[in-house]
C-alpha positions in Angstrom: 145.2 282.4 31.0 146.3 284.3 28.0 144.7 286.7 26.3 143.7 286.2 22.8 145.1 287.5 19.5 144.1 291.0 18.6 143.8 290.0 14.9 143.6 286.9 12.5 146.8 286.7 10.3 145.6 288.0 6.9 147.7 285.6 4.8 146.1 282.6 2.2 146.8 280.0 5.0 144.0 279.4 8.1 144.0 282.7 10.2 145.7 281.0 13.5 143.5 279.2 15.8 143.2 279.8 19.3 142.9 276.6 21.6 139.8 276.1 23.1 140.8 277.2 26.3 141.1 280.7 25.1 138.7 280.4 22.9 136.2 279.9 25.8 137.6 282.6 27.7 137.5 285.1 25.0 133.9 284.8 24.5 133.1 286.1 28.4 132.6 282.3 29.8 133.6 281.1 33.1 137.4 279.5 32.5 139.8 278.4 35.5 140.1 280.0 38.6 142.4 282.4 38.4 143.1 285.7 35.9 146.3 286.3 33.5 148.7 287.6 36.2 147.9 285.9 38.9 148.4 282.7 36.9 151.6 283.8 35.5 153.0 285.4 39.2 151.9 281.1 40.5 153.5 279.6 37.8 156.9 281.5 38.3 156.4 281.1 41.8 156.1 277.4 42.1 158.8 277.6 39.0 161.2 279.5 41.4 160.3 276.8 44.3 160.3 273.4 42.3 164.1 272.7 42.9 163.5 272.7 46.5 160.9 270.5 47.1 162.1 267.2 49.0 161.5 263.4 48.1 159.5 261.7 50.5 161.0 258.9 52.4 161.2 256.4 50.0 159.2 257.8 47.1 161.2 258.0 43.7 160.2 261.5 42.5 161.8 261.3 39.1 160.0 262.5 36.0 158.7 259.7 33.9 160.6 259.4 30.3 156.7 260.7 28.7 153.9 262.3 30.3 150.4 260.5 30.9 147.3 260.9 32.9 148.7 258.2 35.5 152.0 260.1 35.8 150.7 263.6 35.9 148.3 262.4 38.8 151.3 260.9 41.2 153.6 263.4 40.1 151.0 266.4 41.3 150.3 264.0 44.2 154.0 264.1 45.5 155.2 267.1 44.4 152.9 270.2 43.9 153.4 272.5 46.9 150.1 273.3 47.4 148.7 269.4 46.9 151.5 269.3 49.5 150.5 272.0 52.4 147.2 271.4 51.6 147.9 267.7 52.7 149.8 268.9 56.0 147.1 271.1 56.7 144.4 268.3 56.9 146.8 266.2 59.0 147.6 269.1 61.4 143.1 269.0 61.7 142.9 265.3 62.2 145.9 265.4 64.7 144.2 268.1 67.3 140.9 265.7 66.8 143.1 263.1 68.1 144.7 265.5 70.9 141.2 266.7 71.8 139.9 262.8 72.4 143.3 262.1 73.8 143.0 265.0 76.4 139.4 263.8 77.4 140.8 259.8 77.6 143.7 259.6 79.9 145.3 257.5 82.2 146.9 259.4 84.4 149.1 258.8 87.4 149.2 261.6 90.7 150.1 262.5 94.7 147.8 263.9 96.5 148.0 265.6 99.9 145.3 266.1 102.3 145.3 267.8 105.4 142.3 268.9 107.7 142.4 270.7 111.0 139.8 270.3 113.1 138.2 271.4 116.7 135.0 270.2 118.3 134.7 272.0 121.6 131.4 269.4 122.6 133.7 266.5 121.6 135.9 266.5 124.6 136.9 270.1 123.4 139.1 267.6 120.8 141.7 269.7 118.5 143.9 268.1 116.2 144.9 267.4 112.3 144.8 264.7 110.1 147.3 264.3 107.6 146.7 261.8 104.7 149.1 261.1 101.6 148.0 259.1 98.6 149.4 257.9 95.3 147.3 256.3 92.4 146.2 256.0 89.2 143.1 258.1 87.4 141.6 256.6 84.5 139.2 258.8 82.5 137.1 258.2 79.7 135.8 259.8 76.7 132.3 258.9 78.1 132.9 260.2 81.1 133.5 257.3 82.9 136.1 257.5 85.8 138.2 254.7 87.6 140.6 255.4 90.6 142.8 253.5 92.8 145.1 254.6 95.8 147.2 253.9 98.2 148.8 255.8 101.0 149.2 256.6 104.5 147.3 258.2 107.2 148.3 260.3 109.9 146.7 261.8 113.0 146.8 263.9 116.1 144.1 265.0 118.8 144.4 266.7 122.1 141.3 266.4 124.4 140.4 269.1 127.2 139.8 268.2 130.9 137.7 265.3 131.5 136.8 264.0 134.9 139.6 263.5 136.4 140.8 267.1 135.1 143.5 265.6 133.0 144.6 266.3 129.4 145.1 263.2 126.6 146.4 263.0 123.2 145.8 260.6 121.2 147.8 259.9 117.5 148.8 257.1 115.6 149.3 256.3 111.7 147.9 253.7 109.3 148.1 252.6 105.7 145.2 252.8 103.5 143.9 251.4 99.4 141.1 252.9 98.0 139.4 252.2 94.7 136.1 254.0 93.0 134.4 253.8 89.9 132.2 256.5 88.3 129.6 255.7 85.6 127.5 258.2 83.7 124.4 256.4 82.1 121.7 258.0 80.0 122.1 261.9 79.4 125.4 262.7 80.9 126.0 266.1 80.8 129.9 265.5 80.9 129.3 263.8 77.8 127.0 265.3 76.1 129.6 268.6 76.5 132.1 266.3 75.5 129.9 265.4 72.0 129.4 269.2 71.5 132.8 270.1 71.8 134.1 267.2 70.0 131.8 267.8 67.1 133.6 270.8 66.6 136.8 269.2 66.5 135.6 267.6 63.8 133.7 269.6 61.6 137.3 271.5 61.5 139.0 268.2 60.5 136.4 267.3 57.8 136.7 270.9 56.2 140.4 270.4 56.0 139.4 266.7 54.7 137.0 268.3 51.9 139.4 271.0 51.4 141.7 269.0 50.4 140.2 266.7 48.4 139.1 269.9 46.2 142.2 271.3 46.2 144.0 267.6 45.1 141.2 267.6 42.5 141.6 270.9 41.0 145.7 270.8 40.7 145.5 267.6 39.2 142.3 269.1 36.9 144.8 272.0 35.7 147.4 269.9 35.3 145.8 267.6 33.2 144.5 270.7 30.8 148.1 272.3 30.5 149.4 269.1 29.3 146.5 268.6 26.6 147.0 272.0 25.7 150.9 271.4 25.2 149.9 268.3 23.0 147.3 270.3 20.9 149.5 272.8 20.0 152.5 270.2 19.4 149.9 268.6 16.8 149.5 271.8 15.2 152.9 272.7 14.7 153.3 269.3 13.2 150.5 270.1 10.9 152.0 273.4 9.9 155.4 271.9 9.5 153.9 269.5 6.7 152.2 272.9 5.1 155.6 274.5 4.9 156.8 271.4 3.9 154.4 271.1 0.9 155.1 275.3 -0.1 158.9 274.4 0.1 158.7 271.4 -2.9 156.7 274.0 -4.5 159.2 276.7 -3.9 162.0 274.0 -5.2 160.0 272.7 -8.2 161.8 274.0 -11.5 158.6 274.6 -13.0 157.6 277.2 -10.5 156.7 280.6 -12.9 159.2 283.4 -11.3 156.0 285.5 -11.2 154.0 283.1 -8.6 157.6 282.6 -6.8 157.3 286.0 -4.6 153.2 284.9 -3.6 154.7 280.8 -2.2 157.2 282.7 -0.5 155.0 284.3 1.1 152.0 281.9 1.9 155.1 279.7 3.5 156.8 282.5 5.3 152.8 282.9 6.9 153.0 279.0 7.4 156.1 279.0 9.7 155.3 282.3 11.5 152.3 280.4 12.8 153.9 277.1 13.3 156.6 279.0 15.8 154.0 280.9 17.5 152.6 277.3 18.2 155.5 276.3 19.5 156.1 279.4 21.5 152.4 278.7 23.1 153.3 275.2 23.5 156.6 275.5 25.8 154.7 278.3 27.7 152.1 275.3 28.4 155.1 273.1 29.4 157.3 275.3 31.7 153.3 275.7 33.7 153.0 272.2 33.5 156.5 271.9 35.0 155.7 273.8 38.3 152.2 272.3 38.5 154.7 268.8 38.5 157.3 270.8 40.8 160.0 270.3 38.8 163.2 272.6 37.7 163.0 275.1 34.6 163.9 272.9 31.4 163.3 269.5 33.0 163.5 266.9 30.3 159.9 266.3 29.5 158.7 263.9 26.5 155.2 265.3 24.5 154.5 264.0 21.9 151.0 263.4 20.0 149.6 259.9 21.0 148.2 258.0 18.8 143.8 258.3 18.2 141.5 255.8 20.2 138.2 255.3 21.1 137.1 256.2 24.7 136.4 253.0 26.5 133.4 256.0 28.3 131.9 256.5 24.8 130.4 254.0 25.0 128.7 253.9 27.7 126.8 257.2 26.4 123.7 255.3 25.3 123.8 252.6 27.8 121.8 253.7 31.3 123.2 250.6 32.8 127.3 251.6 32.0 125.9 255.4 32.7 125.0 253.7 36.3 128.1 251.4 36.8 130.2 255.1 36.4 128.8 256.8 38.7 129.0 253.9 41.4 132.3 253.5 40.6 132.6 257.2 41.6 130.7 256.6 45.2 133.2 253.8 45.7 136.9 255.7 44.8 135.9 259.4 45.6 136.6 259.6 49.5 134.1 262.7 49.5 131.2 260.5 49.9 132.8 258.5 52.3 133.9 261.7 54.8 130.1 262.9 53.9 128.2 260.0 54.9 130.4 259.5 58.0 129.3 263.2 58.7 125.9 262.7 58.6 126.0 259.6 60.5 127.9 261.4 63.6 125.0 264.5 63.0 122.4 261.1 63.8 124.2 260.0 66.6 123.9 263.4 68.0 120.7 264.0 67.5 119.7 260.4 69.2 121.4 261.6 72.2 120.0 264.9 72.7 116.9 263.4 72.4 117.8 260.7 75.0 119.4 263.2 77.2 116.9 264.7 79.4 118.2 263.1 82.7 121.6 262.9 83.5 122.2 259.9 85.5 125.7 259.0 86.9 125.8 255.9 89.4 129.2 255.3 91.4 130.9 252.6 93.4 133.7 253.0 96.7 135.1 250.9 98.3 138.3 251.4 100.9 140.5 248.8 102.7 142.7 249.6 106.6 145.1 246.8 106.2 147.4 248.5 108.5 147.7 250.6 111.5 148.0 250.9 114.9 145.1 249.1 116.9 145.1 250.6 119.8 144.4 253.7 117.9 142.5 252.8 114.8 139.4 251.3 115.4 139.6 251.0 111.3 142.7 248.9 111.7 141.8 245.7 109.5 138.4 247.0 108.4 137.0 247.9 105.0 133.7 250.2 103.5 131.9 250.1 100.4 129.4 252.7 99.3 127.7 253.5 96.3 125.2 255.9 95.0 123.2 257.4 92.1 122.7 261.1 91.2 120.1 261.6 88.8 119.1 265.1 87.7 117.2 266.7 85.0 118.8 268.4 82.2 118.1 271.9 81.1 115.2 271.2 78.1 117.0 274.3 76.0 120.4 272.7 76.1 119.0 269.4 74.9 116.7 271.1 71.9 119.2 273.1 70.6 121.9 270.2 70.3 118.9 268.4 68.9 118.1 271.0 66.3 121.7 271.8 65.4 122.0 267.7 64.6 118.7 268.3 62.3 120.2 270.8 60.7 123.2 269.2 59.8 121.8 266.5 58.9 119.5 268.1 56.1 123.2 269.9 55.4 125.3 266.8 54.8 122.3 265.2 52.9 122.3 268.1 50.5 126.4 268.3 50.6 125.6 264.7 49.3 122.7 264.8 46.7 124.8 267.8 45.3 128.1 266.1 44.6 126.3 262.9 43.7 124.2 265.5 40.9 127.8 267.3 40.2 129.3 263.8 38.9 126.6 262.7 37.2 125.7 265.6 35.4 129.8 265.5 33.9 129.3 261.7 33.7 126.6 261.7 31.5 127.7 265.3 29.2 130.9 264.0 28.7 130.3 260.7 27.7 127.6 262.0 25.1 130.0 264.5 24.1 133.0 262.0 24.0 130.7 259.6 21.2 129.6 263.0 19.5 133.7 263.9 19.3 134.3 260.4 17.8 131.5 260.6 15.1 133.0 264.1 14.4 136.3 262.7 13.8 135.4 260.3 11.3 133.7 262.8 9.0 136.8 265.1 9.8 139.3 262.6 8.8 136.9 261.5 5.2 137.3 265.5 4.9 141.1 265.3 5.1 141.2 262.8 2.9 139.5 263.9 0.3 141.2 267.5 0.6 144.5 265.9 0.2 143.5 264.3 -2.8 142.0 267.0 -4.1 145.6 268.9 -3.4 147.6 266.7 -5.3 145.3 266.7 -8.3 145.1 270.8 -8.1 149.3 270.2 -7.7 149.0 268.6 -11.5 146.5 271.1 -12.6 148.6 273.5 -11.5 152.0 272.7 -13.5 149.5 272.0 -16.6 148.3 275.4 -16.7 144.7 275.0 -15.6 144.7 276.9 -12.5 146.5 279.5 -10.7 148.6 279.8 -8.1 145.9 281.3 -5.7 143.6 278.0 -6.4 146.4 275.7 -5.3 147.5 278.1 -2.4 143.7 277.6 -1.4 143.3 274.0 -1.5 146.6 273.3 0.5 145.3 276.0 3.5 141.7 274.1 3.1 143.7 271.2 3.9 145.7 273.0 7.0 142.1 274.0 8.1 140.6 270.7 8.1 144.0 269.3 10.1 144.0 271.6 12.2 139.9 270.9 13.4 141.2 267.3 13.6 144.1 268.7 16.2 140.9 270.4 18.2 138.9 267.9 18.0 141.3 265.7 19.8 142.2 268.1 22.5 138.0 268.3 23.5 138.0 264.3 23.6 141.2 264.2 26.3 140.1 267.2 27.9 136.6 265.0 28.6 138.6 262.0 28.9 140.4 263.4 31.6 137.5 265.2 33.8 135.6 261.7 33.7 138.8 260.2 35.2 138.1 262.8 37.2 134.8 262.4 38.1 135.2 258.5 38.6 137.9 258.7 41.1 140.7 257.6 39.1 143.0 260.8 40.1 142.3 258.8 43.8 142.5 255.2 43.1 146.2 255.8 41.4 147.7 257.5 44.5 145.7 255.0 46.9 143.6 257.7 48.8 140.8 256.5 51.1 138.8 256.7 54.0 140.4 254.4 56.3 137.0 253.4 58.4 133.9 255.2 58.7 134.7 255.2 62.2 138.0 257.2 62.2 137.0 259.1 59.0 140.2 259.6 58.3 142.1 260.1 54.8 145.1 257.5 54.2 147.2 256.6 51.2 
C-alpha cells in the first residue's frame, strides 16, 4: 500500500527491511486490491466515519483490551461499514425474493359487481338486467393453484313483449347465492412454469448478493487480519532495534570507550534509532488502518503487543493426507458458499426436471354453487345447487420448454464449476500453507540456533574488544549481524500468522465465530 524506500540506509547496522507486504509489491507481484491512494483516501474515509457507526441492538461493540484473530473477526463483522452495507444489501435481495413469492401466494379478500343487460327478441322479445353482488375470499398459490368462495345476492328484471292475449309482463325478483371453485394445475403448467422462470431470477439476484457478500466479509476480515500482523511485525522490530541502541548506549557509557571510536558508536546508534522510529512510524500507520477496517475513532486505545512463538496446530497436518482431508471438510461444513452453491444447483435440477416434464399443460377445476334463498315464485333455482368440473389440457410450445431446459443445463455445468473451483481455491491454500507453515517452523529453529550463537559471539567480540584484539568496526559488525538475524526471526513470524490467518480463512473460522450459515437448503438463506 506504500511504496518502498528509494535507498537502503548506508550505515554499519542492517539496511532497513521492508515487510513482506511491500516487499511483494515492489518486485511487480499481484498485492491487495487496491493501489496507494485509493487505500489511503478508504482508510481516511472510514477513519472520518468510524465515530458514527451505531451499536446493534444489544451487541456490545467495545474494543477488546488486546487484539486477536477472534476479535478482529467480530469486530469487522459488527462494525466495518462496508461488511455492514454489504450485509443490508443481501437482505434487501432476499427480502424482494420473499415479496416476489409473497405476491404470487396470497390470500386475498374482494367485492365484485356484475351486471349484464340483455334482449332476446325470439324469447318473448324478453329485455332486462341482472344485477349480481358478491364478496369472498381468493386464495392463490405459488403453483398456481386457485381456491374461491362467495357469497352474495342476485338481482333481476325482465319485461316480455305481447303474447297471446296482447298483454305485457315483467317479471323480477332477488335471491342470495354461495359459490365455491377450486383450480388445479397438474403437469406442465404454464402459470407455473412462468412462475419458475421468473422466480429463478429472483433468485439468482439474491444469491449474487449472498456470494457477494460472503467475498466481501472474507476479504475485510482478510485485510484486516494482514494490517494487524503487519502492526505486530514492525512492533517486534522496533523492539529488536531498541535492544541494538540499547547495546551501542553501554558502549557509549563504558569508561573504556577510546575517544577516537566514540564519534563511529555515535553514529552506528544514532543509525539504530532512526530506523527503530521509522518502524514505529510504519507501525501506527498500520494501526490507525486497522482502526477504520474495526470502525473505530482516531487514537482508540488498542493493545499490540508481540505474542509469544507457537507451533501451528495446521503444521502438522502438512504431511498427513488424512488431516489435509479433515481441513478441507471442515471448510465444506463452515463456509456458507458451498451451501448457497449446492442449493443453486439443486434449484437449476429442479428446473430442468420440469421443462422436461412440461410439454402439456393440464389444469383440471371443480364448481360448485348453492340458491339457499330467493323468491320461489320467481327463482326456479330457489333451493337448488350445481357442480361442474372440467379439464383443459393443451400442448405447450416445444421452444419455450427446450430453452428453460437448456438454460437449467447450463447452469447446472455453471454452479458445478462455481463448485469444483472454490473447492480447488481452498485446497490449493490448505495444502501451501500448511507446507509452508512446517517449512516456517523448521526455519525458525535454525534462526533462533543463529541468534544464539551471534549473541555469544557478541559478548566475546565485547571482551576482545576492550582487550585490544579487534576494532571498533568488528564489534560494530557482529552486533548488526545480530540485528540482522533478529530481525529475519521478526519476518519469519509475520509469514507463519499471515498463513495462520488465511487457513482460518480458508476453514471457515472468520464464519463459525460470528455464527453465519445457511439456514436450510430450502430457504437458502444467510443467518447469524
Amino acid at each position: 500500500m506504500r511504496s518502498p524506500m528509494s535507498q537502503n540506509l548506508k550505515f554499519a547496522h542492517p539496511s532497513v527491511p521492508r515487510s513482506p507486504r511491500r516487499a511483494r509489491r515492489s518486485a511487480g507481484r499481484p498485492g491487495k486490491r487496491w493501489g496507494f491512494p485509493v487505500c489511503w483516501v478508504l482508510g481516511w474515509v472510514l477513519l472520518w466515519s468510524a465515530g458514527r457507526v451505531a451499536a446493534a441492538p444489544g451487541v456490545d461493540l467495545a474494543p477488546p483490551p488486546e487484539l486477536s484473530f477472534d476479535s478482529i473477526v467480530k469486530l469487522v463483522f459488527t462494525r466495518n461499514p462496508t461488511v455492514r452495507a454489504s450485509r443490508e444489501e443481501m437482505d434487501a435481495a432476499r427480502h424482494g425474493l420473499d415479496e416476489f413469492r409473497a405476491n404470487l401466494s396470497r390470500l386475498e379478500p374482494f367485492v365484485e359487481l356484475r351486471s349484464d343487460l340483455s334482449d332476446f327478441p325470439n324469447r318473448r322479445d324478453a329485455f332486462g338486467n341482472t344485477v349480481e353482488t358478491v364478496v369472498g375470499l381468493k386464495k392463490e398459490t405459488f403453483e398456481g393453484a386457485v381456491l374461491s368462495t362467495e357469497v352474495g345476492g342476485a338481482y333481476s328484471r325482465y319485461e316480455f313483449g305481447p303474447f297471446m292475449d296482447g298483454s305485457t309482463d315483467v317479471e323480477a325478483g332477488s335471491g342470495a347465492l354461495v359459490r365455491t371453485r377450486l383450480e388445479m394445475p397438474f403437469l406442465g403448467s404454464r402459470r407455473r412454469q412462468e412462475r419458475i422462470i421468473a422466480q429463478a431470477f429472483q433468485e439468482s439476484t439474491a444469491r449474487k448478493a449472498q456470494l457477494d457478500y460472503l467475498k466481501n466479509y472474507s476479504g475485510v476480515v482478510d485485510d484486516a487480519l494482514e494490517f494487524f500482523n503487519e502492526a505486530v511485525y514492525y512492533q517486534a522490530l522496533v523492539e529488536v532495534y531498541d535492544r541494538y541502541a540499547s547495546d551501542l548506549a553501554k558502549i557509549l557509557a563504558d569508561s573504556r570507550l577510546p575517544a577516537g571510536d566514540q564519534a563511529r558508536v555515535e553514529s552506528v546508534r544514532g543509525s539504530a534509532e532512526s530506523s527503530r522510529n521509522l518502524y514505529a512510524s510504519r507501525g501506527k500507520e498500520d494501526t490507525e488502518i486497522l482502526r477504520s477496517y474495526l470502525a473505530l475513532a482516531p487514537g482508540t486505545p488498542l493493545q499490540i503487543r508481540v505474542p509469544e512463538y507457537r507451533v501451528s496446530p495446521f503444521a502438522d497436518s502438512a504431511d498427513d493426507p488424512a488431516k489435509l482431508a479433515a481441513l478441507l471438510d471442515r471448510a465444506r461444513e463452515n463456509n456458507p458458499a458451498f451451501t448457497v452453491l449446492r442449493d443453486a444447483k439443486n434449484n437449476a435440477e429442479l428446473q430442468r426436471q420440469r421443462a422436461i416434464n412440461g410439454r402439456y399443460d393440464v389444469t383440471a377445476f371443480l364448481e360448485g354453487t348453492t340458491f339457499p334463498l330467493g323468491s320461489q315464485s320467481f327463482d326456479d333455482r330457489f333451493r337448488g345447487w350445481t357442480v361442474g368440473g372440467g379439464l383443459n389440457v393443451r400442448l405447450n410450445d416445444r421452444r419455450v420448454l427446450k430453452s428453460s431446459q437448456l438454460k437449467a443445463e447450463a447452469e447446472i455445468r455453471q454452479f458445478e464449476a462455481e463448485i469444483e473451483a472454490e473447492e480447488l481455491r481452498v485446497r490449493r491454500r490448505i495444502t501451501t500453507e500448511t507446507r509452508a507453515l512446517l517449512d516456517n517452523d523448521r526455519n525458525r529453529t535454525q534462526n533462533m540456533e543463529v541468534i544464539r550463537k551471534k549473541a555469544q559471539e557478541f559478548e566475546s567480540r565485547l571482551q576482545e574488544y576492550f582487550e585490544g584484539k579487534i576494532n571498533i568496526d568488528q564489534l560494530v559488525d557482529t552486533r548488526s549481524g545480530l540485528t540482522s538475524s533478529e530481525t529475519t526471526l521478526a519476518s519469519n513470524w509475520y509469514y507463519s500468522a499471515n498463513r495462520e490467518s488465511r487457513l482460518l480463512l480458508a476453514t471457515g473460522k472468520a464464519y463459525e465465530l460470528v455464527g453465519l450459515k445457511v439456514k436450510t437448503a430450502a430457504s437458502n438463506t444467510l443467518s447469524r
